[in-house]
ZAMARGU-4260 file (C-alpha; in steps of 0.2 Angstrom, whole numbers, plus 5000, padded with zeros to 4 digits):
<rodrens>
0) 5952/5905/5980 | 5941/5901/5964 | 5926/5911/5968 | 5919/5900/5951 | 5923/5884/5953
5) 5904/5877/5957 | 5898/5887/5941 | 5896/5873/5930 | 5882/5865/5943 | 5872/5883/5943
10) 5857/5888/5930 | 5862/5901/5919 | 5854/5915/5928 | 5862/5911/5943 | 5881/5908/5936
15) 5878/5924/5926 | 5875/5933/5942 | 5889/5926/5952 | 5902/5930/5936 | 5893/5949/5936
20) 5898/5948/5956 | 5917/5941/5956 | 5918/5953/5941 | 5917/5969/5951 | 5928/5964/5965
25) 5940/5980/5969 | 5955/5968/5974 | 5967/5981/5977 | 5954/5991/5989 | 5951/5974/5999
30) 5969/5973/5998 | 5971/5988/6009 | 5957/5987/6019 | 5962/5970/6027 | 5979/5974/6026
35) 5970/5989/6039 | 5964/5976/6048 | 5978/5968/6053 | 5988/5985/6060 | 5972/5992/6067
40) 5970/5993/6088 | 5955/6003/6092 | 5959/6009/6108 | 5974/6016/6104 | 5965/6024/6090
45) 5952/6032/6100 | 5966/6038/6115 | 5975/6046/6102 | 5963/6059/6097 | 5963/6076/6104
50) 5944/6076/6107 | 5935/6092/6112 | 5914/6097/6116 | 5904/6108/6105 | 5893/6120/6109
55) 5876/6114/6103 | 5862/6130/6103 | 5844/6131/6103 | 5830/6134/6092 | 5826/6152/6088
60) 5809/6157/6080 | 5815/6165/6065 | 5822/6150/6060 | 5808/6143/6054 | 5801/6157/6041
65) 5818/6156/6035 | 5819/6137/6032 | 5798/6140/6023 | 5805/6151/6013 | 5819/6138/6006
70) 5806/6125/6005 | 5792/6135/5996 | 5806/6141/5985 | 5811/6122/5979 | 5827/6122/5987
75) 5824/6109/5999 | 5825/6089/5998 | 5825/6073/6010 | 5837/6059/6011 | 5828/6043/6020
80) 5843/6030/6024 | 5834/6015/6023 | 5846/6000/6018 | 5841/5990/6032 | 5829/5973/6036
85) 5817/5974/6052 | 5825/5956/6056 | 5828/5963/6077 | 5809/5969/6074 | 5805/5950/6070
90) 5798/5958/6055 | 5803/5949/6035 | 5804/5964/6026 | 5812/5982/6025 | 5813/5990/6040
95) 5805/6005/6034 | 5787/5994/6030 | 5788/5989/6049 | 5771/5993/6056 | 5773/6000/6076
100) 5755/5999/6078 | 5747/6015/6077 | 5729/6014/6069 | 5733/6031/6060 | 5748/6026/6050
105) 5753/6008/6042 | 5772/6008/6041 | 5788/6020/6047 | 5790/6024/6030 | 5772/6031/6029
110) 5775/6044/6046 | 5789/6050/6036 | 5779/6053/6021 | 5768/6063/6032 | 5780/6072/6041
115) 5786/6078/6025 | 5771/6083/6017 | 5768/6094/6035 | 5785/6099/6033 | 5780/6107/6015
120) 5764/6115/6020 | 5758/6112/6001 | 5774/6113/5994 | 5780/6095/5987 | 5797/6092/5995
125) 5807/6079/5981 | 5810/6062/5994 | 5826/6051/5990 | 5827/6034/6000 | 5840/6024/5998
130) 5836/6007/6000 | 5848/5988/5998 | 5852/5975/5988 | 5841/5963/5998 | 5827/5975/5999
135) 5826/5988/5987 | 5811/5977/5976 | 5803/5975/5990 | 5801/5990/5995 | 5797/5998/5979
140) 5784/5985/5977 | 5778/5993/5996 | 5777/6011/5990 | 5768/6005/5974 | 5756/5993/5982
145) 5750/6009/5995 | 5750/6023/5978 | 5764/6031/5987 | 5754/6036/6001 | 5747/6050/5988
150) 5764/6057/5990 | 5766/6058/5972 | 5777/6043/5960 | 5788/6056/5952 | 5791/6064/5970
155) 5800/6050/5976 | 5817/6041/5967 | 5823/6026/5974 | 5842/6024/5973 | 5851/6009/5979
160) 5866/6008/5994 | 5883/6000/5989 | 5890/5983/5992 | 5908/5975/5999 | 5913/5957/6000
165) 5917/5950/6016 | 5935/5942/6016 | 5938/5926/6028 | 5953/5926/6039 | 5966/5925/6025
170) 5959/5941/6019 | 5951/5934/6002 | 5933/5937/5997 | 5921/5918/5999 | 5903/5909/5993
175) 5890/5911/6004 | 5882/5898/5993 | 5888/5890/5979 | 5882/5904/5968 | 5882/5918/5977
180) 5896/5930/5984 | 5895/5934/6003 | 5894/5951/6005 | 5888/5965/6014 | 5880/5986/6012
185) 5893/5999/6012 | 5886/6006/6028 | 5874/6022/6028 | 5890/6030/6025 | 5887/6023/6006
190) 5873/6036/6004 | 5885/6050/5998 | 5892/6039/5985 | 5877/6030/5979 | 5868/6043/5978
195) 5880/6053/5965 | 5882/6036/5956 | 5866/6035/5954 | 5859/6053/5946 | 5852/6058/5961
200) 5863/6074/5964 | 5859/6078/5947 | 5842/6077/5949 | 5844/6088/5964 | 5849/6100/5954
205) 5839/6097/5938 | 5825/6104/5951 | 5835/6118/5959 | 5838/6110/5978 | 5852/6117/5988
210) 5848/6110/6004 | 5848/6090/6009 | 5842/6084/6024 | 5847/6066/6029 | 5840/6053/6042
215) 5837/6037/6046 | 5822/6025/6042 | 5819/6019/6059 | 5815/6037/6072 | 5799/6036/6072
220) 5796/6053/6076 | 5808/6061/6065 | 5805/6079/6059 | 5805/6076/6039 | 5816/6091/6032
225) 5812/6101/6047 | 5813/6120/6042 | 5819/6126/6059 | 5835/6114/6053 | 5835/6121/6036
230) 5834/6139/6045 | 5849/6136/6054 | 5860/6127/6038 | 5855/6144/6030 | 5860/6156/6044
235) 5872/6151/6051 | 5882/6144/6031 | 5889/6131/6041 | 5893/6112/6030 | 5883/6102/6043
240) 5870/6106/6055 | 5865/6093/6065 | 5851/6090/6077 | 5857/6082/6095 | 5845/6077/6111
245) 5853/6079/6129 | 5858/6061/6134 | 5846/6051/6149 | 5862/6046/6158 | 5882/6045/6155
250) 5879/6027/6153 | 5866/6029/6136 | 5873/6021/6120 | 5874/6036/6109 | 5889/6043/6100
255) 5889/6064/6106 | 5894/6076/6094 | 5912/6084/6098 | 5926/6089/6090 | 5941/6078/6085
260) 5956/6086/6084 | 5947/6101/6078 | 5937/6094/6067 | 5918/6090/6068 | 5913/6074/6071
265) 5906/6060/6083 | 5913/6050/6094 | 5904/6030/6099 | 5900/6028/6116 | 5912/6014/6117
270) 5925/6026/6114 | 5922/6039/6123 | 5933/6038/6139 | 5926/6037/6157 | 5935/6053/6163
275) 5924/6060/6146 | 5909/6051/6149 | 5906/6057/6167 | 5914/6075/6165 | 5904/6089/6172
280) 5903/6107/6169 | 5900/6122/6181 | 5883/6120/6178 | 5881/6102/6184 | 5877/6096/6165
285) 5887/6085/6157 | 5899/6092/6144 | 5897/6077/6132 | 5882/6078/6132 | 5874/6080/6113
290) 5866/6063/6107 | 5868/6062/6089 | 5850/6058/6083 | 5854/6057/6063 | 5844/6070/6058
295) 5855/6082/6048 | 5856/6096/6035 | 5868/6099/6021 | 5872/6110/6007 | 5870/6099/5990
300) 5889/6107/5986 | 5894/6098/6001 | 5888/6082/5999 | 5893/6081/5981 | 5912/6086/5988
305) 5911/6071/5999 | 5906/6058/5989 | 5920/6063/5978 | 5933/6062/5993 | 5928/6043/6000
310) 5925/6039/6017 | 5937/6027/6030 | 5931/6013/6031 | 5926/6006/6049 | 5929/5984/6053
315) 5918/5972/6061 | 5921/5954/6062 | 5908/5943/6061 | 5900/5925/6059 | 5897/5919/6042
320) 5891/5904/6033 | 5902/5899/6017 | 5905/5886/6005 | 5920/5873/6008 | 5928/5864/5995
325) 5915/5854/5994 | 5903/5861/5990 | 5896/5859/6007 | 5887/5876/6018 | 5896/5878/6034
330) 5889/5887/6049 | 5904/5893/6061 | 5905/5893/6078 | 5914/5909/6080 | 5918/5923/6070
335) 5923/5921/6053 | 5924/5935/6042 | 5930/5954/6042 | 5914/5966/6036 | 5920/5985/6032
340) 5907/5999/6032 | 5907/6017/6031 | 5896/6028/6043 | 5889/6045/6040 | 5898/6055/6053
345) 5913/6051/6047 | 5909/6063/6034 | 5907/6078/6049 | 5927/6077/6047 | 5928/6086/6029
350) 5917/6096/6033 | 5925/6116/6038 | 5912/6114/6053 | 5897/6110/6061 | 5882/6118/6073
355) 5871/6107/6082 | 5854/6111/6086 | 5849/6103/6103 | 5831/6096/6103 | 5818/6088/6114
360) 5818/6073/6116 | 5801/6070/6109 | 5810/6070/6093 | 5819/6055/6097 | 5808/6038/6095
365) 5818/6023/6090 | 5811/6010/6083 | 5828/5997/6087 | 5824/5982/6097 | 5806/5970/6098
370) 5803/5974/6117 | 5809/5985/6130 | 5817/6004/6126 | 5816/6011/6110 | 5806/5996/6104
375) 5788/5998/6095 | 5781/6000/6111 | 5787/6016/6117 | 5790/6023/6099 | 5769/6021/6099
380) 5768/6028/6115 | 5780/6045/6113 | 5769/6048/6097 | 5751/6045/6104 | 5757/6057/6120
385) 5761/6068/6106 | 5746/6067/6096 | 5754/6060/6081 | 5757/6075/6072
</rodrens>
C-alpha cells in the first residue's frame, strides 16, 4: 500500500510529517508481529502455563526509616505513566489534568505532586511522567500554566511513550487521514524503553537514584514513592516489589500476582481459570487473591536491563477509520485493525523475583469510568473519608 500517495494534495507541514511517519516504519517487526497474530490462540496460551500463588507479606515498621533513609539520601525517583486521554472520564484532555472534584486539589496529576512532596518530607524526589504523542504539549502546557504545583521545573522531566502502526487485515500499516499514519502507544509497557531512549536513565544517575518507583496516572490515592515500599526493595534486594490489595470478590476485574512457570508475573482476570479464581485455602481466603494495583519499585539496574531486553508484545483488534483509494474516510462497522502493545508486568518475567507488599485498600482509588465504581465519585469519596492526606 502507498502510505504516500495523497502527498501531493497536503501542505508542506503536513506531508513532511507524514514522510518523517512512513519513514520510521520497522516493517520487518510488523512483519512478525502480525505474522504472531495469525498463529496466536489465547486460551491455549494461558492453559498452558504452569501458574502458581505468591506469598504476598505485610508492612513492618522499620520499613519506613529505611526507605527515609534512601529518599533523604537522593536515591529515590518516581515514574508517573500517564500516556493516556480522560476520553471514558468525558474529559478532552490528559488524563492526569482530570479534575475529580475535590476543593483541595485541581487535577490527579496535582495529588500526585503532593503525595510526593509528603513522601520526601523536605527532601525533593526527581518526578519523571511519561506522557503521549497526543497529549504530551498539552500536558506540559498544564504543569507550566499551574507553576508546577511549586513542585520545582527542574524537578520534573517530561519524556514521551513510543508509537506502533496499526495494520489492516492484510497486515500492512494504513491512513487514518490522508496525511496522517494510524497508529497507536506502545502500551505502558513502553516506559522502560522510552525512558532509556530519552536520557532519563542517565539522568537518573547523573543525580545518584537507585530506586524507581512506577505508577499509573489515574489511582487517585496512590502512595507517591512510598518509603515503606522503597524499604522493602532495599531489604529484601528483590528486582521487583510490588504492592497488591486483597480482591472484593472472585469475580473483580483485576490481574493477581502469581508465578508463571516460576517466574513472576501477573495473570488478567480473563485468564485466570475458574478452578483458580474461586480456589480457597485452609484459611477460607482466596489463594489468588493479590490485586495488582500498579504501584511498583525497582532497582534503576533493573529497569535499564529491561529496556535492553524488549517486551512481548500483547494484540487487540479494533475498529479504525482509514483512507480508501479515494481518498475518501471510512468508518467501519466492525473491527478493522490489529493494535500491539506492551504491559508493564510483562516485565515481572525477567526479573530473578518478586515480593508483594499487600495493602489496604484505601490505597486503591481508580479513577476509570464516569459513573459508578471506581469513578470520580468514589475516588472523592475514599479520599475525603481519608482526609485527603
Amino acid at each position: 500500500m502507498d502510505l504516500l500517495r495523497f502527498q501531493d494534495e497536503l501542505d508542506a507541514e503536513t506531508r513532511a510529517s507524514l514522510r518523517q511517519s512512513v519513514s520510521r516504519i520497522d516493517y520487518p517487526l510488523m512483519k512478525r508481529l502480525f505474522e504472531s497474530t495469525k498463529s496466536f490462540d489465547a486460551s491455549k496460551n494461558a492453559s498452558e502455563r504452569k501458574v502458581s500463588p505468591v506469598t504476598s507479606v505485610r508492612k513492618a515498621p522499620e520499613l519506613f526509616e529505611l526507605g527515609q533513609n534512601l529518599i533523604r539520601g537522593g536515591e529515590a525517583a518516581a515514574v508517573t505513566m500517564a500516556g493516556g486521554q480522560g476520553t471514558r472520564l468525558g474529559h478532552k484532555g490528559p488524563k492526569g489534568t482530570y479534575d475529580i472534584g475535590l476543593p483541595s486539589h485541581r487535577s490527579l496529576f496535582e495529588l500526585q505532586c503532593d503525595s510526593l512532596r509528603a513522601a520526601g518530607g523536605g527532601t525533593i524526589i526527581p518526578w519523571y511522567i511519561m506522557t503521549g504523542e497526543e497529549n504530551h504539549a498539552a500536558t506540559v502546557a498544564f504543569f507550566e500554566k499551574h507553576g508546577y504545583f511549586g513542585y520545582g521545573k527542574e524537578n520534573i522531566r517530561f519524556f514521551r511513550q513510543g508509537t506502533l502502526p496499526l495494520l489492516n487485515t492484510d497486515g500492512e500499516p494504513f491512513l487514518s487521514d490522508k496525511g496522517t499514519l494510524c497508529t497507536g502507544p506502545d502500551g505502558n509497557g513502553g516506559v522502560f524503553r522510552a525512558a532509556a531512549e530519552q536520557g532519563v536513565y542517565e539522568d537518573m544517575e547523573t543525580r545518584g537514584v537507585k530506586y524507581v518507583f512506577i505508577c499509573g496516572v489515574d489511582n487517585a490515592a496512590v502512595r507517591m514513592a512510598d518509603p515503606v515500599l522503597l524499604g522493602l526493595a532495599k531489604r529484601s534486594g528483590s528486582e521487583i516489589v510490588s504492592k497488591s490489595v486483597a480482591k472484593r470478590s472472585p469475580e473483580e476485574k483485576a490481574g493477581v500476582f502469581c508465578l508463571m512457570d516460576g517466574k513472576p508475573g501477573v495473570i488478567e482476570y480473563s485468564e485466570l481459570p475458574d478452578e483458580l479464581r474461586y480456589l480457597r485455602g485452609d484459611d477460607g481466603e482466596l489463594v489468588y487473591n493479590d490485586a495488582n494495583i500498579i504501584a511498583h519499585v525497582f532497582p534503576l539496574d533493573v529497569l535499564k536491563r529491561i529496556s535492553e531486553t524488549g517486551l512481548p508484545y500483547h494484540t487487540a483488534f479494533k475498529k479504525m477509520p482509514y483512507v480508501d483509494e479515494t481518498g475518501a474516510v471510512v468508518v467501519p462497522e466492525k473491527e478493522n485493525a490489529y493494535k500491539y502493545e506492551t504491559f508493564v508486568f510483562d516485565a515481572f518475567a525477567y526479573c530473578r523475583d518478586m515480593t508483594v507488599m499487600r495493602v489496604d485498600r484505601k490505597e486503591f482509588s481508580p479513577v476509570k469510568n464516569r459513573t459508578g465504581q471506581d469513578s470520580p465519585e468514589t475516588a472523592r469519596a475514599a479520599l475525603e473519608a481519608q482526609g485527603i492526606r
